[in-house]
TIFILUM-641673 format. One record per residue (C-alpha): x, y, z; residue in one letter; residue number from 1. Coordinates in nm, 4 decimals. Each point is the difference from the previous one (the first is absolute). Layout:
<rs>
       c1       c2       c3 r   k
        X        Y        Z a NUM
...
</rs>
This chain:
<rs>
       c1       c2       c3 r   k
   1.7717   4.2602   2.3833 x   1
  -0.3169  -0.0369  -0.2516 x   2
  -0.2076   0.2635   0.0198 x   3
  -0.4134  -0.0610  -0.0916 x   4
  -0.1919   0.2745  -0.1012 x   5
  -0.3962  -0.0704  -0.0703 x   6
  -0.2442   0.2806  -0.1029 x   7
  -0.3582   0.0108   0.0279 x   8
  -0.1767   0.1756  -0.2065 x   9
  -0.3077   0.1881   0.1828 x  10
  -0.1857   0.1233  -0.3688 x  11
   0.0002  -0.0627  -0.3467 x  12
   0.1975   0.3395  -0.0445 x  13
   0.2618  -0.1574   0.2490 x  14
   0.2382   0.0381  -0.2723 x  15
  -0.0411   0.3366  -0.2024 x  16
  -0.0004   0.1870   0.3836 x  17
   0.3102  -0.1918   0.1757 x  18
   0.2185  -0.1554  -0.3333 x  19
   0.2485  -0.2987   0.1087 x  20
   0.3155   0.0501  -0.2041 x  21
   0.3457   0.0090   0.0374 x  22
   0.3489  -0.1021  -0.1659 x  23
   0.2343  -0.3267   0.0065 x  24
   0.3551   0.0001  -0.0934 x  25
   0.1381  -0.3311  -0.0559 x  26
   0.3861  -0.0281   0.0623 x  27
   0.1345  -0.2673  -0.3083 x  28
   0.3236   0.0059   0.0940 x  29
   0.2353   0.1251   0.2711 x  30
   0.3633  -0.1952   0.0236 x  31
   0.0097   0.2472   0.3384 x  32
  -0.2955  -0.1639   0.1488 x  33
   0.0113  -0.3348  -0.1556 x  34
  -0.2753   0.0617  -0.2226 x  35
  -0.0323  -0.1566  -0.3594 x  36
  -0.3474  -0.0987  -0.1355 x  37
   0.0592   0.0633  -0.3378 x  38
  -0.1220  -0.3217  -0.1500 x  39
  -0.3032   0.0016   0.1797 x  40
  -0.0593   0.3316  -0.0888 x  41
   0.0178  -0.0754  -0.3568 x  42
  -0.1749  -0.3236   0.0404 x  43
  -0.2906   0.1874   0.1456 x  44
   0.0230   0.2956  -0.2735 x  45
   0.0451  -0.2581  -0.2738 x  46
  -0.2402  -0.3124   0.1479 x  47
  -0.2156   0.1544   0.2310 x  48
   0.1601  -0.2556   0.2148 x  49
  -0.0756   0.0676   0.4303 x  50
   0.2827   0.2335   0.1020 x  51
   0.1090  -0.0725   0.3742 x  52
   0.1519   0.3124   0.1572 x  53
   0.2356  -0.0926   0.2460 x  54
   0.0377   0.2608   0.3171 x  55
   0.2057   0.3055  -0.0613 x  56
  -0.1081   0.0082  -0.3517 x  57
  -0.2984   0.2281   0.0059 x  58
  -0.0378   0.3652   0.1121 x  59
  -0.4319   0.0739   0.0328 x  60
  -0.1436   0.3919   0.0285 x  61
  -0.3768  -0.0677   0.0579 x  62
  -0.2932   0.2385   0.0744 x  63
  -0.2611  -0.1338   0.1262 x  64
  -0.3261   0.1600   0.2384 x  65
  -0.0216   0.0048   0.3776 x  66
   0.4056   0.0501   0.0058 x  67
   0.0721  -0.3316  -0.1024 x  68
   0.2817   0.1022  -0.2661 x  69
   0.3310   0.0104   0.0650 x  70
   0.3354  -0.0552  -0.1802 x  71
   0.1568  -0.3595   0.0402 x  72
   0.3517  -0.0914  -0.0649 x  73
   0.1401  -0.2909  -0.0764 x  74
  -0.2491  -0.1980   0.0013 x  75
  -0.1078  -0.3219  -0.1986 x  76
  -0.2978  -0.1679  -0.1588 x  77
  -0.0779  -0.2154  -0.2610 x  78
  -0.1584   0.1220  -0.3716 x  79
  -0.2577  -0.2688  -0.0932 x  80
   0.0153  -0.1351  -0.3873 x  81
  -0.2228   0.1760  -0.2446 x  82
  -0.2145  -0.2779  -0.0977 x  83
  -0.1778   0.0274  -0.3457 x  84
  -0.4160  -0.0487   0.0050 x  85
  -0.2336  -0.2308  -0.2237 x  86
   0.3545  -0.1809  -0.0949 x  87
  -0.0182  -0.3293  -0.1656 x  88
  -0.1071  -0.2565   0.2738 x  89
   0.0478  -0.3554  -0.2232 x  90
   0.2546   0.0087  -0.2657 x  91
   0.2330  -0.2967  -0.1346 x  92
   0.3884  -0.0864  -0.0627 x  93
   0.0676  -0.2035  -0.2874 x  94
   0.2974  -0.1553  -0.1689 x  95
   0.0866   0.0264  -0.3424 x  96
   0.2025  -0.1707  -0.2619 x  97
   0.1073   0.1823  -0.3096 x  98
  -0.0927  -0.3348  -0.2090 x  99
  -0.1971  -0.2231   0.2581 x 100
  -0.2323   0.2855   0.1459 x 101
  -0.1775  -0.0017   0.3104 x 102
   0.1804  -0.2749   0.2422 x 103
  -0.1359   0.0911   0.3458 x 104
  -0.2411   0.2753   0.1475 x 105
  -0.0671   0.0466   0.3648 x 106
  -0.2721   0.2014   0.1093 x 107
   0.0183   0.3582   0.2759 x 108
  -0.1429   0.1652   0.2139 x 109
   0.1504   0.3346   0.0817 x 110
   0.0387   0.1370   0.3362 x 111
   0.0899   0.2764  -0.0975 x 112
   0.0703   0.2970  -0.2485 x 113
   0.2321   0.3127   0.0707 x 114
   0.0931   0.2948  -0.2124 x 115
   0.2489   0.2912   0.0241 x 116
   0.0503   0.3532  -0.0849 x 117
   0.2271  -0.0870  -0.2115 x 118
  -0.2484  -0.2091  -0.1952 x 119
   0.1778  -0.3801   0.0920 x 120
  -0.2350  -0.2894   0.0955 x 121
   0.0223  -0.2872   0.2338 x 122
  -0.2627  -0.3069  -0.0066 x 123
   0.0299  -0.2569   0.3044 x 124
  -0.2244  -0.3240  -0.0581 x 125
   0.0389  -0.3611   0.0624 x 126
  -0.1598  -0.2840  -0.1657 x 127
  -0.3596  -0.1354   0.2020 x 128
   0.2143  -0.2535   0.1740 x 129
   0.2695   0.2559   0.1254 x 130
   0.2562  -0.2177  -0.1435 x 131
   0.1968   0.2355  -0.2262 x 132
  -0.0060   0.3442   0.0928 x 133
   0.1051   0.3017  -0.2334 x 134
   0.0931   0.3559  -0.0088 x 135
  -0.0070   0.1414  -0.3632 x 136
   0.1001   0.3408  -0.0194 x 137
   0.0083   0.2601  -0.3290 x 138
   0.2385   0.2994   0.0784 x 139
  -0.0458   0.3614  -0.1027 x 140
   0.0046   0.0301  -0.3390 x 141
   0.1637   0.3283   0.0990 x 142
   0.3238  -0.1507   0.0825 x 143
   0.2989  -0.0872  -0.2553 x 144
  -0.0950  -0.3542   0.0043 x 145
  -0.4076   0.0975  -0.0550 x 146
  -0.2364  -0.3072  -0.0151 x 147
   0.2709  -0.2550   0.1634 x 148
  -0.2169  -0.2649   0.1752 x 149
   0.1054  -0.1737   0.3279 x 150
  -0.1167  -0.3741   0.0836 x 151
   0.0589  -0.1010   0.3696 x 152
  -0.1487  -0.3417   0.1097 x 153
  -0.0037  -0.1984   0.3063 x 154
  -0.1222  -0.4014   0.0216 x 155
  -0.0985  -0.0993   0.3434 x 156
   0.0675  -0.3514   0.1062 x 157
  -0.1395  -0.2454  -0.2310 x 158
  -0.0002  -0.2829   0.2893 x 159
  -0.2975  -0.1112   0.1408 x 160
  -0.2521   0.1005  -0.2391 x 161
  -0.2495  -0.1898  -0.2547 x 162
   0.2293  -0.0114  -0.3226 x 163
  -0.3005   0.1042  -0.2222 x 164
   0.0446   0.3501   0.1979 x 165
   0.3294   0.0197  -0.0639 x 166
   0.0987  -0.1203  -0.3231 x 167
  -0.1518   0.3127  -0.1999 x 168
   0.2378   0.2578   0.1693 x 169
   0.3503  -0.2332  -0.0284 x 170
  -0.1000  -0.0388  -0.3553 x 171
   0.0045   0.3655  -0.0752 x 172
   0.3508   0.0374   0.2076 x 173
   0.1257  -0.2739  -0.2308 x 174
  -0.0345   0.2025  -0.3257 x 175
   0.0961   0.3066   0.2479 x 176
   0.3723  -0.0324  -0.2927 x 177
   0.0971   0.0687  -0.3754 x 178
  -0.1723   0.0398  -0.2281 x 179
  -0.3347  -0.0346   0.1575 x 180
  -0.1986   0.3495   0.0790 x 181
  -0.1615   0.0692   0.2617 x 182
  -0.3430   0.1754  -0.0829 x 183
  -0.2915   0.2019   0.2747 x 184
  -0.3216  -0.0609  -0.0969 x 185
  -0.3801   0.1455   0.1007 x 186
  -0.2174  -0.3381   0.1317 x 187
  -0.1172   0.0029  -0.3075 x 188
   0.0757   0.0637  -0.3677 x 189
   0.3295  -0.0010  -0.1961 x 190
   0.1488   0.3455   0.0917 x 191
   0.3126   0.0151   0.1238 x 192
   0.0600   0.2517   0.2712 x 193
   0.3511  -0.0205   0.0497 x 194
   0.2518  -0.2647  -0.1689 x 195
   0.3841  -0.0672   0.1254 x 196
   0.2575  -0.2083  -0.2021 x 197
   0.2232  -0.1665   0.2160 x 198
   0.3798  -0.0318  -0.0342 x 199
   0.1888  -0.2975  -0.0401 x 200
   0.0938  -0.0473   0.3930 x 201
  -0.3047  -0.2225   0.1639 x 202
  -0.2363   0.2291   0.2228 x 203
  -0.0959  -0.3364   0.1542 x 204
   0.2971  -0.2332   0.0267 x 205
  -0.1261  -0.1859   0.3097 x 206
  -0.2868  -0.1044  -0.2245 x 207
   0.2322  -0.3456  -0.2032 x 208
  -0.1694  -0.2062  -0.2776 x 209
  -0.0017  -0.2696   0.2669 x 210
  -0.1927   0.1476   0.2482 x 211
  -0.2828   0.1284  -0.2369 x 212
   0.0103  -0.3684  -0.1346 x 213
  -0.0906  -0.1185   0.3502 x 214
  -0.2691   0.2398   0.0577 x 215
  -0.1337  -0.0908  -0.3179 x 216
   0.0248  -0.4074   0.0923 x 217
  -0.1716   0.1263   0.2924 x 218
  -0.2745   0.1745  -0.1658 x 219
  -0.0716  -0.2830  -0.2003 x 220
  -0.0546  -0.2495   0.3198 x 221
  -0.2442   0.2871   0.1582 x 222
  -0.2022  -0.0648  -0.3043 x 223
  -0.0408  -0.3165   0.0306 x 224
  -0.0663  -0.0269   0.4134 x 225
  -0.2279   0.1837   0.2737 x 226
   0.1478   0.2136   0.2087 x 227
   0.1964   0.2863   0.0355 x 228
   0.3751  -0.1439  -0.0915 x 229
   0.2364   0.2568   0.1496 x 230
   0.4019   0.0794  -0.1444 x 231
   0.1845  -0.2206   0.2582 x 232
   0.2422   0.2164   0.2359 x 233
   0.2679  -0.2089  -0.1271 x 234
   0.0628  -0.0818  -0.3539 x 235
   0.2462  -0.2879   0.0074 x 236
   0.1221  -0.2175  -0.3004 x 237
  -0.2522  -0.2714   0.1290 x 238
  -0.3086   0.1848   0.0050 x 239
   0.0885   0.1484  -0.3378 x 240
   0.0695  -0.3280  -0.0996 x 241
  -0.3469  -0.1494   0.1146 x 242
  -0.2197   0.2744  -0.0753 x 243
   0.1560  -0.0342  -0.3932 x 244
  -0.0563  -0.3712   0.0224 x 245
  -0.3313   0.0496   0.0367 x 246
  -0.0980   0.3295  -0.1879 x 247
   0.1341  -0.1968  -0.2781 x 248
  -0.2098  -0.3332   0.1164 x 249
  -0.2779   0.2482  -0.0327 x 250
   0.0786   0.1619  -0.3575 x 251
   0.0540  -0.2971  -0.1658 x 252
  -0.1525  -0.2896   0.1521 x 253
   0.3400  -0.2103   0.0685 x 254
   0.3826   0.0285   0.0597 x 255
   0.2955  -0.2023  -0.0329 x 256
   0.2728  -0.0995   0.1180 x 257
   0.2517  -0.1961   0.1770 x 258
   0.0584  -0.2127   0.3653 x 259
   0.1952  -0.1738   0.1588 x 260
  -0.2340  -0.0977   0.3201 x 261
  -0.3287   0.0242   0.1337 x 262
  -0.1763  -0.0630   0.3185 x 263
  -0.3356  -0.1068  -0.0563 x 264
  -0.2400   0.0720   0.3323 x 265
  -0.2412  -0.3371  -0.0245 x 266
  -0.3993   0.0454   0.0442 x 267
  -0.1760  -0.1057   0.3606 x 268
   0.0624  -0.3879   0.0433 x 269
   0.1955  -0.0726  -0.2731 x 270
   0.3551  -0.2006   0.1644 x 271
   0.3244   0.0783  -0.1405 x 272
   0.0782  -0.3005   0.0124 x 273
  -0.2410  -0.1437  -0.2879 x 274
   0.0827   0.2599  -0.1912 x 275
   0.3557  -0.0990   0.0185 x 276
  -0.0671  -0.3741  -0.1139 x 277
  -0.2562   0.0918  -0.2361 x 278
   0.2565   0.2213  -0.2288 x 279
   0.3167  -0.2320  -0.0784 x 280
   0.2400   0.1249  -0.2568 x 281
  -0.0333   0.3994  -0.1916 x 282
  -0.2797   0.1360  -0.2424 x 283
  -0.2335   0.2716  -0.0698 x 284
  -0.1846   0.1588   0.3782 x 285
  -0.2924   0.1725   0.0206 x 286
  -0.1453   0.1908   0.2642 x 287
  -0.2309   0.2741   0.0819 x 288
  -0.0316   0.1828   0.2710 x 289
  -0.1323   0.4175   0.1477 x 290
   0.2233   0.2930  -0.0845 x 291
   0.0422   0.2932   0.2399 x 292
   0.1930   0.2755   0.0093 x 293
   0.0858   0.2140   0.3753 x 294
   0.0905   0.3788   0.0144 x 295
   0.0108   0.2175   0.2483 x 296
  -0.2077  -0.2835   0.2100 x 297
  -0.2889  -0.0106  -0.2120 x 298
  -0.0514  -0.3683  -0.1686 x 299
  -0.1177   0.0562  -0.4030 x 300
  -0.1160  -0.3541  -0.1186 x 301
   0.1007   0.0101  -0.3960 x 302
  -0.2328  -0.3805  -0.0098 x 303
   0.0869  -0.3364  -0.1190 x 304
   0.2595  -0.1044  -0.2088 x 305
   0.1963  -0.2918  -0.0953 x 306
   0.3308  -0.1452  -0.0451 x 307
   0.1747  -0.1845  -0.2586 x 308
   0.3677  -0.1660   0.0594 x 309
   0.1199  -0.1795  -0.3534 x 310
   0.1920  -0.1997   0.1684 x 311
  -0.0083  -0.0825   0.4235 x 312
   0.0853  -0.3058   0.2457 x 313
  -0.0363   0.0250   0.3684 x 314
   0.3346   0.1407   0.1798 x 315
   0.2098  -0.2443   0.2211 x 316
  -0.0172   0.2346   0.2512 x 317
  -0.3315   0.0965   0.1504 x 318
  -0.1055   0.2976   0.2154 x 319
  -0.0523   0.0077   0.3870 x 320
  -0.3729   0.0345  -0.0437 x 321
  -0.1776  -0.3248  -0.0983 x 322
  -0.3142   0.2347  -0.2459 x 323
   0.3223   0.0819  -0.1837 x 324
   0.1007  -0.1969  -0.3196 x 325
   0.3557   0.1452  -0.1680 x 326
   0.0260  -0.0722  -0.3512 x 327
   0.3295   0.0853  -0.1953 x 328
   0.0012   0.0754  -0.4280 x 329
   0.0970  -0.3504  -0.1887 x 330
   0.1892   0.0265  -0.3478 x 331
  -0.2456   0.3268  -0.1129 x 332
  -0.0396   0.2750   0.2562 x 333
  -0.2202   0.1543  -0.2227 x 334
  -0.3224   0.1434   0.1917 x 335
  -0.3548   0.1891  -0.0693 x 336
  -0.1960   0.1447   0.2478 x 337
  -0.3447   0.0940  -0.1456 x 338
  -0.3253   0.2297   0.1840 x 339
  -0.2973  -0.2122   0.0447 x 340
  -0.0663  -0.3575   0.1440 x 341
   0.1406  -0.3396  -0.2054 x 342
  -0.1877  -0.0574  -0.2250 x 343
  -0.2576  -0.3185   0.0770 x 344
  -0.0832  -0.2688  -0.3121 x 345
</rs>
């Protein structure tokens, strides 16, 4: 049964005349009755962490005016945390070499600050995007092991959303290992707050080398197209293929390569068939045509860019489709694909 008391107070002496006081007693532990909330106990003493109260747990003498106290036993309730005021609203995480210096900094905004008796802190904030969200927390210098800091951190899925979003807080994960430190920052200025060295086990090791590659390749084709281009929901060996194909196309201007066989979709009107007679034996091929790349069904176009086969003769076998002309690699396979239209003379 929950019991609601509300009092109105009829003057502004309400409170000297008629006092509202009384006494709680908060059962811990109890094997007998099944009670043990130690560890929230001291999370609330230590944190200032909310303390839920399960039923049975609390024993309540209240006076109160009008007859409205009472004694209550076993009863339950819930301690709200003890939030600190004017706390730090926009601070910063930042990575830390011990030769290279700063590698990655993410920017927070904390939701919130709590502080307990016993003088530990916890600060809950999560970068603007609500990608990474952390829990940093500086126990009681009181206790044996006085000053030891606590890092807690959660990544929400990184599918779905505009890579330039996402990329600052999986670069911070990645350094989230030996001997990188991890440093708490005000929004602005040099001080460091707090600072934690991590050990040598990975605090991140669903973050690979491969995967921050990607997002990087990624990053790099945002830059160079409109629109929003979103982390695909699947990462396959073909789109992390592709998308490195082109970031690279994009960094430095061409790449190279191998092949073995290409279909070649013809322009409006053109037959297959003149193509066919017009190219007799192998040599060089080159063609240019639009680059695009698809994720998450949103079409980026990259732009034009051409072709170059060393070495190419028209395969014995054609394709189904008559705008399709399949050319196989002659005595060099070599190949160059290169951003930006043939160039005319």
């Amino acid at each position: 049964m929950d019991v609601t008391i509300i009092v109105i107070a009829r003057h502004r002496y309400s409170t000297q005349d008629s006092p509202i006081g009384g006494m709680m007693t908060i059962t811990v532990a109890d094997p007998d009755r099944g009670i043990d909330i130690a560890d929230a106990v001291d999370e609330f003493r230590s944190f200032g962490a909310a303390l839920d109260l399960p039923p049975g747990t609390v024993d309540v003498q209240l006076t109160a005016p009008g007859g409205l106290g009472g004694t209550f036993v076993g009863a339950g309730g819930r301690i709200g945390p003890v939030l600190v005021k004017d706390s730090l609203t926009r601070t910063r995480l930042r990575v830390v070499h011990p030769e290279h210096g700063a590698v990655a900094e993410l920017g927070l905004t904390t939701s919130s600050v709590t502080r307990g008796e016993l003088g530990g802190l916890e600060i809950a904030a999560a970068d603007n995007e609500n990608i990474l969200q952390v829990r940093i927390r500086l126990k009681p210098f009181a206790t044996s092991d006085s000053g030891t800091l606590t890092f807690r951190w959660a990544l929400n899925s990184i599918h779905g959303h505009p890579v330039q979003q996402i990329l600052p807080a999986v670069r911070l994960l990645a350094g989230f290992v030996a001997p990188y430190e991890l440093h708490w920052l005000e929004e602005y200025g040099s001080t460091v707050l707090i600072s934690h060295a991590f050990g040598d086990a990975p605090a991140a090791p669903s973050l690979t080398e491969g995967l921050l590659r990607f997002l990087a390749d990624l990053s790099l084709v945002q830059d160079h197209v409109r629109g929003a281009v979103l982390v695909p929901s699947v990462i396959d060996r073909d789109v992390v293929r592709d998308v490195a194909q082109i970031a690279r196309l994009i960094r430095d201007g061409e790449v190279s390569g191998t092949w073995s066989s290409a279909d070649i979709h013809l322009a409006r009107g053109t037959a297959r068939g003149d193509i066919v007679s017009a190219l007799k034996g192998e040599g060089p091929l080159a063609f240019e045509s639009s680059l695009a790349l698809e994720i998450e069904g949103r079409k980026h176009d990259i732009g034009r860019v051409h072709q170059i086969y060393m070495s190419a003769r028209v395969a014995d076998e054609q394709p189904e489709d008559v705008a399709v002309v399949r050319f196989v690699a002659g005595h060099d396979d070599c190949t160059t694909q290169r951003l930006g239209p043939l160039p005319r003379t």
